[in-house]
LUMKOLMI-640957 format. One record per residue (C-alpha): residue number from 1; x, y, z. Coordinates in nm, 4 decimals, padded with zeros to 6 digits. Example, Ala and Ser with C-alpha at 12.3 -4.5 7.8 and 13.67 -1.06 7.14 Angstrom:
% LUMKOLMI-640957
SITE nr u v w
SITE 1 01.2300 -00.4500 00.7800 $
SITE 2 01.3670 -00.1060 00.7140 $
END
This chain:
% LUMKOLMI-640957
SITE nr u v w
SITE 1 09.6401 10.5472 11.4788 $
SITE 2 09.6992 10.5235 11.0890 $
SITE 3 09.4964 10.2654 10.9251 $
SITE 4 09.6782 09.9868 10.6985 $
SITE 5 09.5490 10.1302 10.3799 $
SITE 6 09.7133 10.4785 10.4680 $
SITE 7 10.0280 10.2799 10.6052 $
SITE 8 10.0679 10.0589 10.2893 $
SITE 9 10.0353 10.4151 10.0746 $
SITE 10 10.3016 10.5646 10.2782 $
SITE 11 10.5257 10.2971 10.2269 $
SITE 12 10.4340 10.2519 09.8730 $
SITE 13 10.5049 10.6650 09.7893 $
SITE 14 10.8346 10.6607 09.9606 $
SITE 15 10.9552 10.3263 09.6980 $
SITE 16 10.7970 10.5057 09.3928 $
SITE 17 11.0539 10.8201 09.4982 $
SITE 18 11.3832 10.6349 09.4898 $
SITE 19 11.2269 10.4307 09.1992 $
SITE 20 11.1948 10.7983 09.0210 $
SITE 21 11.5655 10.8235 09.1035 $
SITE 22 11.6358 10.5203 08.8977 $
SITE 23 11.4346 10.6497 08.5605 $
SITE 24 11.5954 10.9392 08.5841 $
SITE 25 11.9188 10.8326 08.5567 $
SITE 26 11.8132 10.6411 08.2686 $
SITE 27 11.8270 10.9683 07.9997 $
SITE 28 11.9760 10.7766 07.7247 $
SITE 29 11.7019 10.5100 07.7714 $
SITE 30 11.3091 10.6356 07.5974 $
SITE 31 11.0488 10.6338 07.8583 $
SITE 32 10.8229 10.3501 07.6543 $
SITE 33 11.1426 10.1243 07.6604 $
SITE 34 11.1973 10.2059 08.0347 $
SITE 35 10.8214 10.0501 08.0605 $
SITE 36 10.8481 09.7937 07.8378 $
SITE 37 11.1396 09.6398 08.0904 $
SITE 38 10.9269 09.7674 08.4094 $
SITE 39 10.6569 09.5368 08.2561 $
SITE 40 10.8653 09.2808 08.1826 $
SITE 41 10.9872 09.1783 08.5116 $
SITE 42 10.6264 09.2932 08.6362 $
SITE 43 10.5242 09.0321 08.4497 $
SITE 44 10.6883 08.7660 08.5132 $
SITE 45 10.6932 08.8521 08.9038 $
SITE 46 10.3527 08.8421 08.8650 $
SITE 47 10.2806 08.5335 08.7285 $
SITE 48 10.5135 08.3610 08.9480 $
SITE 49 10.3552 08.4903 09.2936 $
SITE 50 09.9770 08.4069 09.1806 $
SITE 51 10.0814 08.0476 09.0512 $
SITE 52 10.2610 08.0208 09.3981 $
SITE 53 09.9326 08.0805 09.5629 $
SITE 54 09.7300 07.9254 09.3249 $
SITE 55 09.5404 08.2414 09.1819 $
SITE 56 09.3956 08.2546 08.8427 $
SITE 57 09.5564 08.4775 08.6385 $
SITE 58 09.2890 08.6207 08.4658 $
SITE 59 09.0526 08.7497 08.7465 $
SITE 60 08.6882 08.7840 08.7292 $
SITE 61 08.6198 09.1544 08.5714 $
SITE 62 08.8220 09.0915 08.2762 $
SITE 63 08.7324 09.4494 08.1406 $
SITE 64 08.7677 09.6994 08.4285 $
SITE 65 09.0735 09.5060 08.4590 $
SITE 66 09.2294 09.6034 08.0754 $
SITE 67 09.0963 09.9437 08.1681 $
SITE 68 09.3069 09.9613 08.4549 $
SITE 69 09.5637 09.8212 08.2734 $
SITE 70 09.5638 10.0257 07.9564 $
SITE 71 09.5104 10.4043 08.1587 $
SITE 72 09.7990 10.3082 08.3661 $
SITE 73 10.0358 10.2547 08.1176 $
SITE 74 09.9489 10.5636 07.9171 $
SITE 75 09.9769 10.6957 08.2272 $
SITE 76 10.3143 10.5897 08.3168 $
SITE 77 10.4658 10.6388 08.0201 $
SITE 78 10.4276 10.9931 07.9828 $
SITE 79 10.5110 11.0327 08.3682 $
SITE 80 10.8332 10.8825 08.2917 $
SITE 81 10.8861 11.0890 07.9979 $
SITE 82 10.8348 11.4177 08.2126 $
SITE 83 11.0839 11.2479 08.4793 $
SITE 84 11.3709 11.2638 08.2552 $
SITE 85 11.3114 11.5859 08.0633 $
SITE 86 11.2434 11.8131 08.3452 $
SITE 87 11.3639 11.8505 08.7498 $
SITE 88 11.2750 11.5774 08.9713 $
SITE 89 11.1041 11.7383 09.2766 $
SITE 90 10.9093 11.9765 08.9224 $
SITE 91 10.8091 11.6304 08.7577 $
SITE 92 10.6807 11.4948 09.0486 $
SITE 93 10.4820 11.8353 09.1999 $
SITE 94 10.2778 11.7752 08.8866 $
SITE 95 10.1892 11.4624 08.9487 $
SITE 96 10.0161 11.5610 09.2418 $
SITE 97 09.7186 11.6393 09.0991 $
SITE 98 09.6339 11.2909 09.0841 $
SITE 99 09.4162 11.3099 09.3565 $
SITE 100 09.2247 11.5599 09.2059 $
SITE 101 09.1241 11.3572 08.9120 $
SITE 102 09.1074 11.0475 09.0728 $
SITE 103 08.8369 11.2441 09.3536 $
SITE 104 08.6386 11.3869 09.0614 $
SITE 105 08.6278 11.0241 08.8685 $
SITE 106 08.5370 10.8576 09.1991 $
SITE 107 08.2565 11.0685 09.2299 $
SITE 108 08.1470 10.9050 08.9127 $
SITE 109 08.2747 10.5761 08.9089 $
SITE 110 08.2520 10.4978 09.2293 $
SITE 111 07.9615 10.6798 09.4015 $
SITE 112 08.2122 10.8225 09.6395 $
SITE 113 08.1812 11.1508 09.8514 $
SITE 114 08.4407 11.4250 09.8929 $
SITE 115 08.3406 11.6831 10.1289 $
SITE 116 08.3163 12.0725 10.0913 $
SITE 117 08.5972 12.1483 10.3050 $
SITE 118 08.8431 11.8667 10.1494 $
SITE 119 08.7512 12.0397 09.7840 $
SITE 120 08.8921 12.3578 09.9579 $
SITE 121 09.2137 12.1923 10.0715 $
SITE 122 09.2847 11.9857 09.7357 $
SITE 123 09.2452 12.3783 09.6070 $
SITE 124 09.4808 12.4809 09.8151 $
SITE 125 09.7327 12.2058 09.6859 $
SITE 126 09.6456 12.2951 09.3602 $
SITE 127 09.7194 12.6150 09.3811 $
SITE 128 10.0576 12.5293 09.5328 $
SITE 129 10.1160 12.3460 09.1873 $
SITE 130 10.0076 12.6098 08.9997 $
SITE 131 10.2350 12.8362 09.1725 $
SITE 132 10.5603 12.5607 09.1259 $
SITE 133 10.5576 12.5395 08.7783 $
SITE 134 10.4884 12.9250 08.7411 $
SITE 135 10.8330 13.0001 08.9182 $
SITE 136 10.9898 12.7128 08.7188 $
SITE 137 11.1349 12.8525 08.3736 $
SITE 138 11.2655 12.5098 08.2825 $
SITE 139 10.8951 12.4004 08.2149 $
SITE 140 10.7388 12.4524 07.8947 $
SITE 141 10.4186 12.4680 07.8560 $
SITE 142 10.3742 12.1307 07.6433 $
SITE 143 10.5594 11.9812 07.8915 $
SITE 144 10.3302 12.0429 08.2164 $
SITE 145 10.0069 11.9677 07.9843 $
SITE 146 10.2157 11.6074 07.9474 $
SITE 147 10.2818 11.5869 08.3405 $
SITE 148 09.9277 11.6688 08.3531 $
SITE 149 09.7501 11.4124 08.1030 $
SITE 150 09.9854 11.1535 08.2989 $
SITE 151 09.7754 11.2727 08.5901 $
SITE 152 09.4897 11.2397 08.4566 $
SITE 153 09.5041 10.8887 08.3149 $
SITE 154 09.6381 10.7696 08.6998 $
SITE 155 09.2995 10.9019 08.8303 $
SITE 156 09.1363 10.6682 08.6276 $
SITE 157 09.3478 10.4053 08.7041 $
SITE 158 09.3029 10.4297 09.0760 $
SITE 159 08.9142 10.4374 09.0579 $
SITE 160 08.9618 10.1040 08.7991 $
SITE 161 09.1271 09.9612 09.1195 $
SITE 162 08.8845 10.0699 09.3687 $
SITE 163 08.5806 09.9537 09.0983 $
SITE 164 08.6969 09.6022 09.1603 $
SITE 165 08.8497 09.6085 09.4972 $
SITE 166 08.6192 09.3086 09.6376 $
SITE 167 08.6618 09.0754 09.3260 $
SITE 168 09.0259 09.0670 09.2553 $
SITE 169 09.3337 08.9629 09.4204 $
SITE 170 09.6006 09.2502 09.4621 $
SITE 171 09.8397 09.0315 09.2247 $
SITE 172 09.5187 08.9980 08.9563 $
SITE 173 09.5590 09.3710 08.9254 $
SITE 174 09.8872 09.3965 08.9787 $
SITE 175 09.9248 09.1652 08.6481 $
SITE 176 09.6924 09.2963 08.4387 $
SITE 177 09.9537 09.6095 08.3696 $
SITE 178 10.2127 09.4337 08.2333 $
SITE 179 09.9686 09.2308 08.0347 $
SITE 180 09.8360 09.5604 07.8733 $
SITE 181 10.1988 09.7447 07.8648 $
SITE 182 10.3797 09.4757 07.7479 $
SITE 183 10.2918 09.4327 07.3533 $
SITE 184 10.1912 09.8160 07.3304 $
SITE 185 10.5505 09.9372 07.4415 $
SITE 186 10.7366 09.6058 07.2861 $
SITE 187 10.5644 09.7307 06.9461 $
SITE 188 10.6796 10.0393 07.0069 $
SITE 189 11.0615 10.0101 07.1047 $
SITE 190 11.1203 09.7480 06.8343 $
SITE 191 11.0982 10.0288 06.6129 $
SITE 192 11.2977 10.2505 06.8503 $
SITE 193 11.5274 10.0462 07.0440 $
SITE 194 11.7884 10.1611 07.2182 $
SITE 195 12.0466 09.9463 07.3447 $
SITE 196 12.1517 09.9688 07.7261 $
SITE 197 12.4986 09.9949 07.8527 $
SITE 198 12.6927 09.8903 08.1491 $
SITE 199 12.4965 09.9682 08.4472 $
SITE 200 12.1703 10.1000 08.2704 $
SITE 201 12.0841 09.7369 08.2785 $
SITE 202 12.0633 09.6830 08.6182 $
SITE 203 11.8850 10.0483 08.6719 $
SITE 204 11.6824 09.9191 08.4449 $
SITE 205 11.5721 09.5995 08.7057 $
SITE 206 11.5685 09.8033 08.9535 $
SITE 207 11.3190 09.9798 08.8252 $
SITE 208 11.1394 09.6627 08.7371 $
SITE 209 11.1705 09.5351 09.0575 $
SITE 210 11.0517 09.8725 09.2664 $
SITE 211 10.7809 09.9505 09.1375 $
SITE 212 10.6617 09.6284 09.1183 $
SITE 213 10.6868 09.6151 09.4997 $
SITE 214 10.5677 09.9437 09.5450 $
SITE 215 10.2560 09.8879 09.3204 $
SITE 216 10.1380 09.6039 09.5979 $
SITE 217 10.1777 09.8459 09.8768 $
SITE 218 09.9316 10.1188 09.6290 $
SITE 219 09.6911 09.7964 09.5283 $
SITE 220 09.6522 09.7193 09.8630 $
SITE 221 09.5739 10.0612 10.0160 $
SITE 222 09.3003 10.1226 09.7433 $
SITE 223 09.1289 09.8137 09.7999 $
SITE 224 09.1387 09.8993 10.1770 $
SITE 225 09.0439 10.2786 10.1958 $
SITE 226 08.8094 10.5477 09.9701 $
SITE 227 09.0441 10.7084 09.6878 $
SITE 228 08.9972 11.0369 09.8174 $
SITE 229 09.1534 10.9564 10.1597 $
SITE 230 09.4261 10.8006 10.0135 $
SITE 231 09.5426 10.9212 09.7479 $
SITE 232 09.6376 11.1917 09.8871 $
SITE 233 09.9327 11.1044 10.0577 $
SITE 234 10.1240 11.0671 09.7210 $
SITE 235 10.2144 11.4384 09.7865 $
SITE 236 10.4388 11.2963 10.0383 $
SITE 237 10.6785 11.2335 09.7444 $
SITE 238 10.7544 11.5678 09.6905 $
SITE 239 10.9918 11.5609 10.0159 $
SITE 240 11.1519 11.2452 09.8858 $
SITE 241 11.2141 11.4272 09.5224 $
SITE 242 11.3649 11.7648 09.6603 $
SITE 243 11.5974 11.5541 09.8956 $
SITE 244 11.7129 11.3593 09.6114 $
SITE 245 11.6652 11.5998 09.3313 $
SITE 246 11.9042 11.8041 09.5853 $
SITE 247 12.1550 11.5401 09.7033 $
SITE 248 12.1875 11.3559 09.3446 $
SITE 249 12.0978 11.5767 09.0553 $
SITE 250 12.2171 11.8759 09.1859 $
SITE 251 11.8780 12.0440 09.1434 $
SITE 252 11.7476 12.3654 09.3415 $
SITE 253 11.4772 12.5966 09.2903 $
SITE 254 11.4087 12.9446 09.4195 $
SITE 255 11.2466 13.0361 09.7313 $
SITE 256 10.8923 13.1086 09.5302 $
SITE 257 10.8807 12.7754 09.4109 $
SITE 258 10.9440 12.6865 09.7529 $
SITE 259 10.6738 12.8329 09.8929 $
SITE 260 10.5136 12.6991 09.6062 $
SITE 261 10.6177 12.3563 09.7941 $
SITE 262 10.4573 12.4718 10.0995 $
SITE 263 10.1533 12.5240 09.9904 $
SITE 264 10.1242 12.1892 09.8477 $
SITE 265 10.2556 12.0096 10.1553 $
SITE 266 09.9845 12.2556 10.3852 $
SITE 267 09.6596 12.1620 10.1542 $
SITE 268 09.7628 11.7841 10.1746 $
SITE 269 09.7993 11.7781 10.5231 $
SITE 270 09.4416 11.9801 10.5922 $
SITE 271 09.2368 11.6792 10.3786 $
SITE 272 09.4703 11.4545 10.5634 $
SITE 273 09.3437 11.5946 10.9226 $
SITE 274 08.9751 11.6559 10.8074 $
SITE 275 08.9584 11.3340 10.6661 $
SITE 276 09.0277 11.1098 11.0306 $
SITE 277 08.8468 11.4117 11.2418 $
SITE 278 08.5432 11.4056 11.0427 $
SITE 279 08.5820 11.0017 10.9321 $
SITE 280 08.1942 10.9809 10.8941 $
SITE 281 08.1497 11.2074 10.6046 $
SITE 282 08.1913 11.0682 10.3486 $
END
């Protein structure tokens, strides 16, 4: 039986993929203004659910929580840029290295063990990346090292969470990225606004309002279970971004990227298995 913290992460990837629908019908819109609106209404969500249950808004850590803060928005920033620029199911394939980052942090932040065998499988997953985004022309080069540094700064913000997962409420956490996002991408876009039209403004909340959702599920199951069990199952999205890359945007790849696919889906499923047969090493 699937523990909650690899339920709420199920549920959490699948809202993040039609979320990634949203931004990237939002072309006309720049990525740090699609953030600045996300954080917004994260915001003031937020606030209004921890003053319901009469949590302090400012938490205990007040510095592990700015880092978490600060590394995700970097982080989502440039994953929203890569969203829009490039395919869906491409954009999202290279955010699955996540894991790997945030398994190689944890070792460091958070004294946590990955096993021989799952370094072999997130290899294998890898190497399905690596083999995606060599079949896939419409990826440049600075492009993927963009998908990638997004990757890079979500592993950090994953071990933040876990760092502090016994001192903070969810909705602490949860609030400390719009507190971070907001003045760094409202400096940003008041330079280089871009006024929304018609029904960009309520893709725009939707946005807001799914990810916001979706970032209580991912809170939740990081508090609950090691990082390198769960995160993981974020390269569940990639099913959710071909279907929808497919049915909306039109998008298809070749059979090598494909099997590029496969690849992924086969190392993520192996640490998936080894990680509730072997539970104890840890």
């Amino acid at each position: 039986m699937l523990t909650k913290g690899v339920q709420y992460m199920v549920l959490a990837t699948f809202i993040f993929g039609v979320m990634n629908v949203f931004v990237k019908l939002l072309p006309g819109i720049p990525a740090v203004e699609i953030v600045f609106f996300r954080s917004l209404i994260s915001l003031a969500l937020s606030y209004f659910m921890l003053r319901r249950q009469n949590v302090s808004v400012w938490g205990k850590r007040k510095a592990w929580l700015f880092l978490r803060g600060l590394s995700g928005a970097i982080a989502l920033v440039l994953y929203f840029y890569t969203l829009q620029v490039i395919p869906l199911a491409t954009a999202v394939t290279i955010w699955f290295i996540v894991p790997i980052f945030a398994s190689i942090i944890g070792i460091f932040l958070n004294k946590e063990r990955v096993h021989f065998w799952q370094w072999v499988f997130y290899l294998i997953a890898f190497g399905g990346v690596v083999m995606v985004e060599g079949f896939d022309p419409r990826v440049t080069p600075g492009l993927m090292l963009i998908g990638i540094a997004a990757a890079l700064f979500a592993g950090f913000a994953y071990n933040f969470i876990r760092k502090i997962n016994t001192t903070e409420h969810p909705l602490v956490i949860i609030f400390y990225f719009p507190l971070v996002t907001l003045p760094l991408t409202g400096a940003w876009s008041a330079f280089n606004w871009v006024m929304p039209e018609g029904t960009e403004w309520l893709l725009l909340l939707m946005v807001g309002l799914l990810t916001q959702v979706a970032q209580f599920f991912l809170t939740k199951s990081y508090q609950l279970e090691e990082v390198s069990k769960v995160s993981s199952l974020t390269y569940l999205g990639i099913i959710y971004a071909l279907i929808f890359g497919w049915l909306i945007f039109d998008e298809t790849f070749n059979m090598k990227t494909y099997g590029g696919m496969a690849v992924v889906l086969l190392g993520v499923v192996l640490s998936i298995w080894y990680k509730h047969k072997y539970p104890a090493e840890k």
